[in-house]
FIRORO-187175 format. One record per residue (C-alpha): residue in three letters; x, y, z. Coordinates in nm, 3 decimals, padded with zeros to 5 digits. Example, Ala and Ser with C-alpha at 12.3 -4.5 7.8 and 13.67 -1.06 7.14 Angstrom:
node marke:ALA&px:01.230&py:-00.450&pz:00.780
node marke:SER&px:01.367&py:-00.106&pz:00.714
//
This chain:
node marke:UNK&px:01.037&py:03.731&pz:-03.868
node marke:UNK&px:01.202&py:03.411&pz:-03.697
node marke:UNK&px:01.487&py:03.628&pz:-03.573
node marke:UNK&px:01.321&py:03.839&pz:-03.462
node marke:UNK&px:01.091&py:03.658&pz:-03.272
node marke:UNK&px:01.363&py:03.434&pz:-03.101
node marke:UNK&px:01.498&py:03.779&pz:-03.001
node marke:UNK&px:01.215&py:03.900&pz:-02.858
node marke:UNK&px:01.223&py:03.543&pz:-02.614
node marke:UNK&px:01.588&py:03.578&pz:-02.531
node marke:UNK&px:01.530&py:03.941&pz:-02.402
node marke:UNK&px:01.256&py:03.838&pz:-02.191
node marke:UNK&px:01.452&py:03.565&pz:-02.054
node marke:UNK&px:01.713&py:03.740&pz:-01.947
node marke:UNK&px:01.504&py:04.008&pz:-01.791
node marke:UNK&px:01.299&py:03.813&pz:-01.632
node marke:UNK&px:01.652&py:03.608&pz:-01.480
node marke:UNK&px:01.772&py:03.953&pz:-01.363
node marke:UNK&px:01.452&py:04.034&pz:-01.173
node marke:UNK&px:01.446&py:03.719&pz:-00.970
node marke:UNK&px:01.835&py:03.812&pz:-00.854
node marke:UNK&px:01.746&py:04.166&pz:-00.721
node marke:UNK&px:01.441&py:04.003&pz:-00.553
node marke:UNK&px:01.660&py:03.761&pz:-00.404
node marke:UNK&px:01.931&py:03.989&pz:-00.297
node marke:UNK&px:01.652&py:04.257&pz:-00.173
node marke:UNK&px:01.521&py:03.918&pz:00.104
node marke:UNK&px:01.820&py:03.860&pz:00.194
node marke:UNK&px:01.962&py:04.221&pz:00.323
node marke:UNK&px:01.620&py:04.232&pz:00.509
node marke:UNK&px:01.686&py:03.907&pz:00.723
node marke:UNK&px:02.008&py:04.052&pz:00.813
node marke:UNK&px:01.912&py:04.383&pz:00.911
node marke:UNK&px:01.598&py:04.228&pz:01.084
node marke:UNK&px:01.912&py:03.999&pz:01.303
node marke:UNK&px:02.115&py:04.295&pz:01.326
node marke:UNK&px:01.861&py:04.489&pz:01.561
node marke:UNK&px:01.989&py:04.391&pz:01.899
node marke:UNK&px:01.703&py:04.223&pz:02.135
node marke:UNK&px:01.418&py:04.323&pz:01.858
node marke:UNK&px:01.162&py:04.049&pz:01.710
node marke:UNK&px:01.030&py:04.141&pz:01.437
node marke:UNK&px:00.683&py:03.956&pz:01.337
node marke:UNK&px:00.866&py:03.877&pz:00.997
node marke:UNK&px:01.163&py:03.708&pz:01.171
node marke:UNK&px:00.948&py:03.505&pz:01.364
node marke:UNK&px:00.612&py:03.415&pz:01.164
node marke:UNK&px:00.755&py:03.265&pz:00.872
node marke:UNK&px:00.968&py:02.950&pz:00.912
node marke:UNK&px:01.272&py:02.893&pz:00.677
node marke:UNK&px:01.143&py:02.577&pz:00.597
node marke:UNK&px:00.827&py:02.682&pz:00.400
node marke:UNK&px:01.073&py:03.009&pz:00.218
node marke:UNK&px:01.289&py:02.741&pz:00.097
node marke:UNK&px:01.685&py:02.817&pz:00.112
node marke:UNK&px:01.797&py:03.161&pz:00.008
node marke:UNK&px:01.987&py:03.174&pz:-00.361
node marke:UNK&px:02.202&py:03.397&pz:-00.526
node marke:UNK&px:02.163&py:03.339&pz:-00.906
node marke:UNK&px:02.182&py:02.963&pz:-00.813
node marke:UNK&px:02.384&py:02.973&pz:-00.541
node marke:UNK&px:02.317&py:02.857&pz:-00.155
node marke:UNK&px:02.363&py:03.156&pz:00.066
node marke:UNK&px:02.458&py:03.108&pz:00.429
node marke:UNK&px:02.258&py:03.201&pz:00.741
node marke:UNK&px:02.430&py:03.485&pz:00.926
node marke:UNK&px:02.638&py:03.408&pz:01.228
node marke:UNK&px:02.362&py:03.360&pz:01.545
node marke:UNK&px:02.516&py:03.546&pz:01.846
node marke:UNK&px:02.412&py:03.515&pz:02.241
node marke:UNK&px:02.225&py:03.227&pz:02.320
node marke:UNK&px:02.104&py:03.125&pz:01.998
node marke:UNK&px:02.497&py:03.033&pz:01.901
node marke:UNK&px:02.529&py:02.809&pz:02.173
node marke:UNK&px:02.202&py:02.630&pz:02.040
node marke:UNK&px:01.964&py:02.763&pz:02.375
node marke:UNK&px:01.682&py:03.070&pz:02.376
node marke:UNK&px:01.742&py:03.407&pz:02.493
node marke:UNK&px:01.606&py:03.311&pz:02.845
node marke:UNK&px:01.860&py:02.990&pz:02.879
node marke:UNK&px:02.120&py:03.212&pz:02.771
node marke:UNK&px:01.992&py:03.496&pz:03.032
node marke:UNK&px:02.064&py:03.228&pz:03.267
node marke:UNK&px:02.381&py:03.061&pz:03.157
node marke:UNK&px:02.497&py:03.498&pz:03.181
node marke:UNK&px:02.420&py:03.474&pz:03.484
node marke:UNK&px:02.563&py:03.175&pz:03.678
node marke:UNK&px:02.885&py:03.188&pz:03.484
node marke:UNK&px:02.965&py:03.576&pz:03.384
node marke:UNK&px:02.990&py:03.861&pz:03.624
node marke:UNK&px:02.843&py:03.693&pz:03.904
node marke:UNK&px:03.036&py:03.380&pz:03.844
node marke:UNK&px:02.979&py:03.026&pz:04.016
node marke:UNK&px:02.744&py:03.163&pz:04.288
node marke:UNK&px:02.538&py:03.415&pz:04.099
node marke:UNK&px:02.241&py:03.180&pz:04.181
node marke:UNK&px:02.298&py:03.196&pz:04.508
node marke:UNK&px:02.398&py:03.577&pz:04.522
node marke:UNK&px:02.023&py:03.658&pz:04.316
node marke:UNK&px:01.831&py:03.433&pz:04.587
node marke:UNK&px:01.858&py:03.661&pz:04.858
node marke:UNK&px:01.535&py:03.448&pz:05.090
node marke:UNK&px:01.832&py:03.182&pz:05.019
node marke:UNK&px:02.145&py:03.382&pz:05.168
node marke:UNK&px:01.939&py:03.490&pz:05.449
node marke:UNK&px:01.850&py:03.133&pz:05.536
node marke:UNK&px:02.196&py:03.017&pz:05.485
node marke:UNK&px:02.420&py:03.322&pz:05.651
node marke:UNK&px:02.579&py:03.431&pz:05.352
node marke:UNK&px:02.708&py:03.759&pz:05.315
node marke:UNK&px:02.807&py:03.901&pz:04.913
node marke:UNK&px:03.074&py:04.109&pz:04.986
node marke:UNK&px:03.315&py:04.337&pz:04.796
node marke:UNK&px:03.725&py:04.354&pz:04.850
node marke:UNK&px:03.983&py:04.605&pz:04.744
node marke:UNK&px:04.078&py:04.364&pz:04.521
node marke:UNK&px:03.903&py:04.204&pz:04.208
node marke:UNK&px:04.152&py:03.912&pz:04.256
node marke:UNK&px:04.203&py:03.830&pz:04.618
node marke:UNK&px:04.070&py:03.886&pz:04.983
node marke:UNK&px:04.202&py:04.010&pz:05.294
node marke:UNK&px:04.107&py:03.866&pz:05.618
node marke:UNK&px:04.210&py:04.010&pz:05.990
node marke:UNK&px:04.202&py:03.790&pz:06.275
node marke:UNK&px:04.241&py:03.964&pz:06.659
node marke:UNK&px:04.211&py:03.820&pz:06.986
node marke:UNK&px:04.018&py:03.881&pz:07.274
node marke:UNK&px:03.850&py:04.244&pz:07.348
node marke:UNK&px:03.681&py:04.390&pz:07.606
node marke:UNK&px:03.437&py:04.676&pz:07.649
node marke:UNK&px:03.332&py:04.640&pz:08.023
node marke:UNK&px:03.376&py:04.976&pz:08.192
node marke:UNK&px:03.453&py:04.837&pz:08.524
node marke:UNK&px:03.770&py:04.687&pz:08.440
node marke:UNK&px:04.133&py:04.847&pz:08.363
node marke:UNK&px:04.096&py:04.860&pz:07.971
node marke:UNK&px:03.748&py:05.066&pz:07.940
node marke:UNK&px:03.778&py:05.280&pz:08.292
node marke:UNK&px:04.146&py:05.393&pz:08.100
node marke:UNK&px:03.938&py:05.454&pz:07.745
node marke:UNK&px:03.672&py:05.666&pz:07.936
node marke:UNK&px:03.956&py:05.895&pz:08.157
node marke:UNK&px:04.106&py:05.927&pz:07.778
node marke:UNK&px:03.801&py:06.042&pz:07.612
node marke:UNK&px:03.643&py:05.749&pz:07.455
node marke:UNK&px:03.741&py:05.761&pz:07.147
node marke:UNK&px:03.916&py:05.442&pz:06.990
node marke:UNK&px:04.232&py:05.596&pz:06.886
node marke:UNK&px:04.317&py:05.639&pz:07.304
node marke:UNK&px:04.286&py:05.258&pz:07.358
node marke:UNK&px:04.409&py:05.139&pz:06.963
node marke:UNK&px:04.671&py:05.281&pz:06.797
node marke:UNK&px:04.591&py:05.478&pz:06.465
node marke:UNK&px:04.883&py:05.251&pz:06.282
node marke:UNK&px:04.706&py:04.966&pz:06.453
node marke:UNK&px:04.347&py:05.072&pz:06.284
node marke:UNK&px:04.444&py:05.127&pz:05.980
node marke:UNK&px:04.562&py:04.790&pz:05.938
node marke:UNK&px:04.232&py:04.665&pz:06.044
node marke:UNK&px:04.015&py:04.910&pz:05.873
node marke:UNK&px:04.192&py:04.801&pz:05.551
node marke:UNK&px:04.139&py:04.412&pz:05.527
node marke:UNK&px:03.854&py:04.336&pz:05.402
node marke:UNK&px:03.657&py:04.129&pz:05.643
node marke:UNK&px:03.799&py:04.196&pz:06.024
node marke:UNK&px:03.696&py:03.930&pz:06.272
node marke:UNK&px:03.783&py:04.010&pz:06.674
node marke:UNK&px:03.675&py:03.787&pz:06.955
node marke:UNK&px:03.420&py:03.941&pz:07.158
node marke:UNK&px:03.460&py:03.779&pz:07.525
node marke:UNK&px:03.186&py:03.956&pz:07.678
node marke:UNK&px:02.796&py:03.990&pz:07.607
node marke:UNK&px:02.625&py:04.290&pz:07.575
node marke:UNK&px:02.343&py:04.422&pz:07.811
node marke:UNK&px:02.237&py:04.609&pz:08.090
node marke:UNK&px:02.052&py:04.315&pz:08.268
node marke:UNK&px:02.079&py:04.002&pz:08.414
node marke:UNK&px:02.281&py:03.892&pz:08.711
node marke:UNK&px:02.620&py:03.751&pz:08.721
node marke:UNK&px:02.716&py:03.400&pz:08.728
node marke:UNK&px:02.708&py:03.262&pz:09.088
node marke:UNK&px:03.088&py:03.190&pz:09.174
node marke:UNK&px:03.278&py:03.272&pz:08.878
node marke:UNK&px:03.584&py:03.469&pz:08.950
node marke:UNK&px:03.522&py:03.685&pz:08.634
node marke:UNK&px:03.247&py:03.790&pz:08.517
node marke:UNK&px:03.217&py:04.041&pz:08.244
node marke:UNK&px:02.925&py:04.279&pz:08.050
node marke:UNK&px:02.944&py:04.560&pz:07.832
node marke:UNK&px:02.660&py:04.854&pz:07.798
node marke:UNK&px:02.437&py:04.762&pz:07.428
node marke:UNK&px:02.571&py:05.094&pz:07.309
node marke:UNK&px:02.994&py:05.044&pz:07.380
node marke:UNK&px:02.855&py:04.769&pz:07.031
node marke:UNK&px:02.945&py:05.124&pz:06.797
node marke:UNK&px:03.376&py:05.046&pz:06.880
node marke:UNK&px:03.355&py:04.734&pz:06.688
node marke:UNK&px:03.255&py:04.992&pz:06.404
node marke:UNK&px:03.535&py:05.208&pz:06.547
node marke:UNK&px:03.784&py:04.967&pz:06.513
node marke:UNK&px:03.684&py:04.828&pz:06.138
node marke:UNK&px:03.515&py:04.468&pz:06.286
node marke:UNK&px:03.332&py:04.298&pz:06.025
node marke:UNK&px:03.268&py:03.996&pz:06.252
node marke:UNK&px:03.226&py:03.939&pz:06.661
node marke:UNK&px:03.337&py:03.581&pz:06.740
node marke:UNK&px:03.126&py:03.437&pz:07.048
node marke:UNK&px:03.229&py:03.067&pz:07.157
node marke:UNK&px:03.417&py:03.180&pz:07.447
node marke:UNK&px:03.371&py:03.110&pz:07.803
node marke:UNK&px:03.257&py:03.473&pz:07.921
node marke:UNK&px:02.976&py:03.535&pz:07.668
node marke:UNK&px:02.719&py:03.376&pz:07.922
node marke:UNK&px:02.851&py:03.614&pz:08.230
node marke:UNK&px:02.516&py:03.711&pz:08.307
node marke:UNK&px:02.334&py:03.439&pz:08.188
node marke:UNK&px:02.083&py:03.352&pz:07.920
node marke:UNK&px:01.901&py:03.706&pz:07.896
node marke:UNK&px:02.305&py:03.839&pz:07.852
node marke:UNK&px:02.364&py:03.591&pz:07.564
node marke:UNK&px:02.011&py:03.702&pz:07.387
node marke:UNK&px:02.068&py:04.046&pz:07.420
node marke:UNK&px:02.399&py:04.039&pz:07.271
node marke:UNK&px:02.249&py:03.842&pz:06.937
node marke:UNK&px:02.010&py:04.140&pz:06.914
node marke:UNK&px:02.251&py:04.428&pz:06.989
node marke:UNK&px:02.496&py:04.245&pz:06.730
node marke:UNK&px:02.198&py:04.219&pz:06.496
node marke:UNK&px:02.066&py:04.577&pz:06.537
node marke:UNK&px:02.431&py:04.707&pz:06.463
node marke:UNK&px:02.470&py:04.502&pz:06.157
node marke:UNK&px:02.765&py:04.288&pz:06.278
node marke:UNK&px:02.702&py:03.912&pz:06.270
node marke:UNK&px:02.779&py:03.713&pz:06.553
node marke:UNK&px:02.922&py:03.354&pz:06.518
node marke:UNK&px:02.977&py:03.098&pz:06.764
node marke:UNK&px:02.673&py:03.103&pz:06.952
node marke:UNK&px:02.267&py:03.170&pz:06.901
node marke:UNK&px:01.923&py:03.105&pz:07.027
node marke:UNK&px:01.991&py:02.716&pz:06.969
node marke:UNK&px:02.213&py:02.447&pz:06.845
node marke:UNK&px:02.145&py:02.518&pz:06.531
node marke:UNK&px:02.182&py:02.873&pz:06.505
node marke:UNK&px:02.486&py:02.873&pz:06.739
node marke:UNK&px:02.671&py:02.589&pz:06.554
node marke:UNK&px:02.567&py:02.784&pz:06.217
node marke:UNK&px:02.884&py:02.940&pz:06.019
node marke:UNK&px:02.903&py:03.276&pz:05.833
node marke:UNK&px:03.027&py:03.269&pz:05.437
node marke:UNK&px:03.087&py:03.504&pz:05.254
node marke:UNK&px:03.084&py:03.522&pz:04.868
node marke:UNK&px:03.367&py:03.802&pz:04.729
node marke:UNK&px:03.564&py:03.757&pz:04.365
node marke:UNK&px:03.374&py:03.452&pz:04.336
node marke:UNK&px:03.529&py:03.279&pz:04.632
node marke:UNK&px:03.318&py:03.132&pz:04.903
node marke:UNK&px:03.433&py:03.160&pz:05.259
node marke:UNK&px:03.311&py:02.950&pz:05.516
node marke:UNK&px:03.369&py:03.072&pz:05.872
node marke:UNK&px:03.337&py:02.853&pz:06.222
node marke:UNK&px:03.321&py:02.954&pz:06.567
node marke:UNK&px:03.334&py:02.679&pz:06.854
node marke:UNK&px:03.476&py:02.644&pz:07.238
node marke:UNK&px:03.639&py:02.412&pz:07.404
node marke:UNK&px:03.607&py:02.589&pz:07.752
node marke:UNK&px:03.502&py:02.531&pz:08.012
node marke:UNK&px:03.606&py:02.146&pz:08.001
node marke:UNK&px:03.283&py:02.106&pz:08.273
node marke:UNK&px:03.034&py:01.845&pz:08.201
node marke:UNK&px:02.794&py:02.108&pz:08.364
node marke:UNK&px:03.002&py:02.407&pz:08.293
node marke:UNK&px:02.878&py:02.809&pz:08.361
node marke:UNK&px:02.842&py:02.913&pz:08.025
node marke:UNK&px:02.610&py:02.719&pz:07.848
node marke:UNK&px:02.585&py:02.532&pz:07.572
node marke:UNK&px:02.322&py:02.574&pz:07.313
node marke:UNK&px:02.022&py:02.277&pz:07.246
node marke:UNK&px:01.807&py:02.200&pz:07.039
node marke:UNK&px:01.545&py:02.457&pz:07.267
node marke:UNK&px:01.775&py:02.656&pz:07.441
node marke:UNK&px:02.030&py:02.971&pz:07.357
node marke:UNK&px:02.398&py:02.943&pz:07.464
node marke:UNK&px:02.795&py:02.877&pz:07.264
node marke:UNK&px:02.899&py:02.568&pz:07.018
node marke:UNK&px:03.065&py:02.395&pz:07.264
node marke:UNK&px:03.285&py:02.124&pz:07.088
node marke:UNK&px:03.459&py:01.954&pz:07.429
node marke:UNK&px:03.325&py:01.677&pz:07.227
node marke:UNK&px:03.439&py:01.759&pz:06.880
node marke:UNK&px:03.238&py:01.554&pz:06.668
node marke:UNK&px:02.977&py:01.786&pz:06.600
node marke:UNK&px:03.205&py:02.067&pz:06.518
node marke:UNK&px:03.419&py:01.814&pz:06.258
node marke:UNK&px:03.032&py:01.771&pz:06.086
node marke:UNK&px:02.986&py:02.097&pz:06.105
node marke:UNK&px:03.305&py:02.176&pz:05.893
node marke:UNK&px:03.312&py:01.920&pz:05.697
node marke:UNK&px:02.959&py:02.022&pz:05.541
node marke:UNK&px:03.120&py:02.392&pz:05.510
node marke:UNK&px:03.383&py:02.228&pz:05.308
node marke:UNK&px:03.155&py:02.058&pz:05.079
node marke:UNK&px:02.937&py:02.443&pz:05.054
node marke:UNK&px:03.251&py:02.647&pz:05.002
node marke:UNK&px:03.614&py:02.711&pz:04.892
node marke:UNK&px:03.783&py:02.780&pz:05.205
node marke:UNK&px:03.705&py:02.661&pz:05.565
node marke:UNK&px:03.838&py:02.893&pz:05.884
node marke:UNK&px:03.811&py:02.792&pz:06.222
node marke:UNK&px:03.834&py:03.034&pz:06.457
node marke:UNK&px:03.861&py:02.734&pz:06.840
node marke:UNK&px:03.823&py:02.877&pz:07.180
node marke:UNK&px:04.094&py:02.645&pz:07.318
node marke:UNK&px:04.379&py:02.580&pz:07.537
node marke:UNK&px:04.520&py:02.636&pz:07.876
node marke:UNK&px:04.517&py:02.987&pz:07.971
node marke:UNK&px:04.910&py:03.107&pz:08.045
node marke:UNK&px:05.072&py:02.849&pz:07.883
node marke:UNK&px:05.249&py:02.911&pz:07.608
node marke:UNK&px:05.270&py:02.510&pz:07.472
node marke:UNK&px:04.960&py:02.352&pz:07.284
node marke:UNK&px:04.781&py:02.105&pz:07.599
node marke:UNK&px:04.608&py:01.778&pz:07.489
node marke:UNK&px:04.306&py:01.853&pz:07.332
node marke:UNK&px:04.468&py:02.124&pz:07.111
node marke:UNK&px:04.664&py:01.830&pz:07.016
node marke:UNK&px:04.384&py:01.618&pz:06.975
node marke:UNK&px:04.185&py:01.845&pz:06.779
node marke:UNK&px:04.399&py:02.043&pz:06.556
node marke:UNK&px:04.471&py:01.668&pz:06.317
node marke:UNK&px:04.073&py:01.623&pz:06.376
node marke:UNK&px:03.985&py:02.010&pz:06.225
node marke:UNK&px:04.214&py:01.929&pz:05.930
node marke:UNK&px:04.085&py:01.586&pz:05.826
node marke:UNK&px:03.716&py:01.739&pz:05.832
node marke:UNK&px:03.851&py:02.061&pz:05.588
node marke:UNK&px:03.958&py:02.325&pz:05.754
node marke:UNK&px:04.158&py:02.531&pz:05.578
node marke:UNK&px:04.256&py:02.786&pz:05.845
node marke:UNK&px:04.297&py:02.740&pz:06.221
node marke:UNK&px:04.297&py:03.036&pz:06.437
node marke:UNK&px:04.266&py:02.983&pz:06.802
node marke:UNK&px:04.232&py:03.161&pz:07.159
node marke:UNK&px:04.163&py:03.201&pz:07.531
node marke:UNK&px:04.522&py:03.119&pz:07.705
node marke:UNK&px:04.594&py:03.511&pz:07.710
node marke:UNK&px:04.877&py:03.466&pz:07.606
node marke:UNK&px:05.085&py:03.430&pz:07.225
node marke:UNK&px:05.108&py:03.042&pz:07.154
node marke:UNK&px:05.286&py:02.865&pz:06.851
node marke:UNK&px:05.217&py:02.890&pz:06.478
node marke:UNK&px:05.215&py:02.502&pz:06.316
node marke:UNK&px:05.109&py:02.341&pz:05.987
node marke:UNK&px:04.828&py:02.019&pz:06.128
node marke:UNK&px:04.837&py:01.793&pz:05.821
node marke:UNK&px:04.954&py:02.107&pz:05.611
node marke:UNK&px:04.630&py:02.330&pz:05.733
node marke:UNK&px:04.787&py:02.644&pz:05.882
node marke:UNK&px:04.715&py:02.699&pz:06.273
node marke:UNK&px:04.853&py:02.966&pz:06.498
node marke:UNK&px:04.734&py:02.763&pz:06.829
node marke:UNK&px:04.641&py:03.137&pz:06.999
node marke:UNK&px:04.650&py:03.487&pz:06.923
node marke:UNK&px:04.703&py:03.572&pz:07.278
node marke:UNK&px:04.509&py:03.916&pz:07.403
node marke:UNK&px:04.431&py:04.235&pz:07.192
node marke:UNK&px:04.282&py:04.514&pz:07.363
node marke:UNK&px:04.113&py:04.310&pz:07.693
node marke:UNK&px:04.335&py:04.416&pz:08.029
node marke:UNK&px:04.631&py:04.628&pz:08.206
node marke:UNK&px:04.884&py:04.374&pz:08.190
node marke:UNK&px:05.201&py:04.426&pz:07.949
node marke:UNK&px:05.180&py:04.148&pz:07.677
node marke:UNK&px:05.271&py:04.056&pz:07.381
node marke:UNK&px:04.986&py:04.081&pz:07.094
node marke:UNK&px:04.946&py:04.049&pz:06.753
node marke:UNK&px:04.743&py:04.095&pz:06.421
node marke:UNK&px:04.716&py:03.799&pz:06.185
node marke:UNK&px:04.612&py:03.876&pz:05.812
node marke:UNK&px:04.558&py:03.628&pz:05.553
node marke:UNK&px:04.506&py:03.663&pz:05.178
node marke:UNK&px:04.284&py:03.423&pz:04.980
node marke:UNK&px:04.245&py:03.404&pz:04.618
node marke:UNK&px:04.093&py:03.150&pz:04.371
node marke:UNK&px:04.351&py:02.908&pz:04.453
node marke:UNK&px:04.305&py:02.909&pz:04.843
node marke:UNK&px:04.568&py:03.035&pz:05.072
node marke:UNK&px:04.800&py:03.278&pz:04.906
node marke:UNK&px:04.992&py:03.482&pz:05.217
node marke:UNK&px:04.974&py:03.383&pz:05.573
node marke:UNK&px:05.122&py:03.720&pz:05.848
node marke:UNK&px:05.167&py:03.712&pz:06.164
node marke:UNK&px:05.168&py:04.094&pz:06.245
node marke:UNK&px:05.356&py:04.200&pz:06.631
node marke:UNK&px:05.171&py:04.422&pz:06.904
node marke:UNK&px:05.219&py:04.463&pz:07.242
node marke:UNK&px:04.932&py:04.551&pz:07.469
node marke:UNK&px:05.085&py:04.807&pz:07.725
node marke:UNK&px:04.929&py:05.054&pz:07.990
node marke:UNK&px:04.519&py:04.948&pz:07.850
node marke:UNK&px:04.663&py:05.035&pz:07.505
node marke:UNK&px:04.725&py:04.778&pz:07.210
node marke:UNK&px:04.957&py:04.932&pz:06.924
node marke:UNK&px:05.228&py:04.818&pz:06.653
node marke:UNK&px:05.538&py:04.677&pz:06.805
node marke:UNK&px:05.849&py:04.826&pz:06.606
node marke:UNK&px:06.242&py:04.793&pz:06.582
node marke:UNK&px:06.349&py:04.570&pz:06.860
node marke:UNK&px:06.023&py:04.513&pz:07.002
node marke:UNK&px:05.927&py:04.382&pz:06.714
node marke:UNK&px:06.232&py:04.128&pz:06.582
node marke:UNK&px:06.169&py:04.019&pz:07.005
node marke:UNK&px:05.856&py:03.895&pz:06.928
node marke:UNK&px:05.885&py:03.723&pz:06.575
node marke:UNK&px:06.218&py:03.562&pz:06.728
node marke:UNK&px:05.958&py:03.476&pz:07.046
node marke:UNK&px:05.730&py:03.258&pz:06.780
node marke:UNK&px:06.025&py:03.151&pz:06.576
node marke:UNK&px:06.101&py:02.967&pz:06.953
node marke:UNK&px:05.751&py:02.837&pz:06.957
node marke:UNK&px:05.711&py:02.734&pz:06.656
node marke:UNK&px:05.934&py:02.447&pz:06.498
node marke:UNK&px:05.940&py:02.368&pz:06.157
node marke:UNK&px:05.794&py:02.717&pz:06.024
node marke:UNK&px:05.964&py:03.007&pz:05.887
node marke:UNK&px:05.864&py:03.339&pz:05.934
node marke:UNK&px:06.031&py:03.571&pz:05.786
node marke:UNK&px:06.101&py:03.970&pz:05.878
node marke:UNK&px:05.795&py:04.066&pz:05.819
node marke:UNK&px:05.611&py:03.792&pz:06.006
node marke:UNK&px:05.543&py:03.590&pz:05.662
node marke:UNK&px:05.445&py:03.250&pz:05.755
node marke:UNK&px:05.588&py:02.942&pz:05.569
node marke:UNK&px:05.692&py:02.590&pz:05.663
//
């Protein structure tokens, strides 16, 4: 009988033992199931805390927790991770910014895509013109209108290809107003000529120049609202000083452009186009620059790469004058990156200011009869800043801007190899120092 009754409590025993282990081994494959159903609570997972289950055993061993993925790895909720996704993955630094959209209204910033998902292309032209009473549009219109008849097709592609294509618009658009008493050239351009900036591939009208106020204040107003209505923003000038002295970013691969439009001309104290106050509409004037180095040096601060696109110079004269001396060194200590710069009509030098990159002026594009030499200028940016820097020949012949080729176009590079001392550029018009 006493065997058999210690038998009888060793089988128990051991039964009993092997009962607790499935139980055991059943709780945990439900926890990990329960964390294996991607972004599903369960009220199991959540009502009881480990604390009053007591650790999980495997006939008297400690079993580990599963591996936490997402958020909860990193030791934040599922929101805080939402968030951390969000600023740092596909959208990158800005994605705050880029989800705020009250925010890049407010702050003229544009999200943009490029052709690349490492880099961005950026076109810079001189000075246009779409008033039908001078050479260039009379010549379009006995053509046919179309852009091709006034641009070249090789010359389009090339701008319909960069990314973001900014042209300096040196005339306003509208059908009213008067022209400025006494000024030897005054220029307007119907609202609806507004559709060749579409034709030609322009992303962005550049407006500190000295013919934008032509006919006045109702000229410079109307041109904001035709720019606006076509979906082309306008920089360089607005309703006041600080709409006008405003610049345009744009956020693309996660690199934040900052662009700046601002005029030197006229060098009047009182001069006929006006510059924008704190109540009234006109250009950034920056005759006195100290404004315009604020004004970039906040950009800097808000971005990763500063252009300045400077209405500046002395028009026919193909040296630098004083204050493109004088403010090229004060555009680079504020943080511009890039300098491009207009209004002589004619091609002027290419220079590193305190290592910033500056072609002093692109010289005209598509704006008058004369026979002169022209150009394109593309830049690529990537993560690191300035990656390529082109100078890209034209010649503007018979109210027609195209390509300059074979001769023509070794002239012209040779030309700014003359101009520009201590800079390479290469066959291809590859800028370097």
């Amino acid at each position: 009988m006493g065997l058999h009754l210690i038998f009888l409590i060793t089988f128990c025993a051991v039964v009993t033992v092997g009962l607790a282990g499935l139980l055991t081994i059943k709780g945990v494959k439900g926890r990990r199931t329960d964390r294996g159903q991607a972004g599903e609570k369960s009220e199991a997972r959540t009502s009881a805390a480990p604390a009053e289950q007591g650790e999980l055993t495997l006939f008297g061993e400690k079993i580990p927790e599963p591996p936490k993925a997402g958020a909860e790895a990193q030791g934040g909720t599922e929101s805080e991770g939402a968030e951390a996704e969000e600023e740092t993955g596909p959208a990158g630094r800005y994605g705050r910014e880029l989800a705020d959209e009250e925010y890049l209204k407010e702050n003229r910033i544009l999200p943009w895509e490029a052709a690349s998902e490492e880099e961005v292309t950026i076109g810079f032209v001189g000075d246009i013109l779409f008033d039908d009473e001078y050479a260039i549009m009379a010549s379009l219109i006995n053509r046919g209108r179309a852009i091709e008849n006034g641009i070249s097709q090789a010359l389009l592609d090339m701008m319909r290809e960069v990314d973001i294509m900014v042209v300096n618009n040196e005339f306003p658009y509208t059908n009213r107003g008067t022209p400025t008493e006494g000024k030897t050239f005054t220029f307007r351009a119907d609202v609806d000529t507004v559709s060749y900036l579409h034709d030609m591939g322009a992303d962005v009208a550049i407006l500190a120049n000295n013919h934008l106020y032509d006919f006045g204040e109702v000229g410079l107003l109307d041109t904001l609202d035709t720019l606006e209505n076509a979906g082309i923003p306008g920089v360089g000038a607005g309703r006041n000083i600080k709409e006008a002295s405003a610049p345009l970013y744009f956020i693309v691969n996660d690199i934040k452009i900052a662009l700046v439009a601002a005029t030197q001309i006229e060098r009047l104290e009182n001069p006929d186009t006006k510059g924008a106050t704190e109540s009234s509409p006109g250009v950034f004037r920056c005759l006195n620059p100290q404004r315009l180095y604020e004004v970039v040096a906040e950009a800097k601060e808000k971005s990763d790469f500063v252009i300045v696109y400077i209405h500046w110079g002395t028009e026919f004269q193909e040296q630098p004058d004083w204050a493109q001396l004088d403010q090229g060194p004060g555009l680079a200590r504020a943080g511009a990156d890039l300098i491009i710069g207009d209004h002589p009509h004619c091609l002027q030098g290419i220079a590193y200011i305190d290592g910033v990159p500056t072609i002093y002026s692109l010289g005209n594009f598509w704006f008058n009869s004369r026979t002169a030499d022209s150009c394109m200028v593309r830049v690529t940016i990537g993560q690191e800043g300035l990656k390529s820097f082109q100078f890209i020949p034209a010649i503007q012949s018979g109210c027609r801007v195209d390509l300059a080729y074979a001769e023509e176009k070794e002239r012209i590079l040779e030309y700014m190899r003359g101009l520009s001392p201590g800079v390479t550029i290469d066959a291809d018009g590859y800028i370097g120092k």
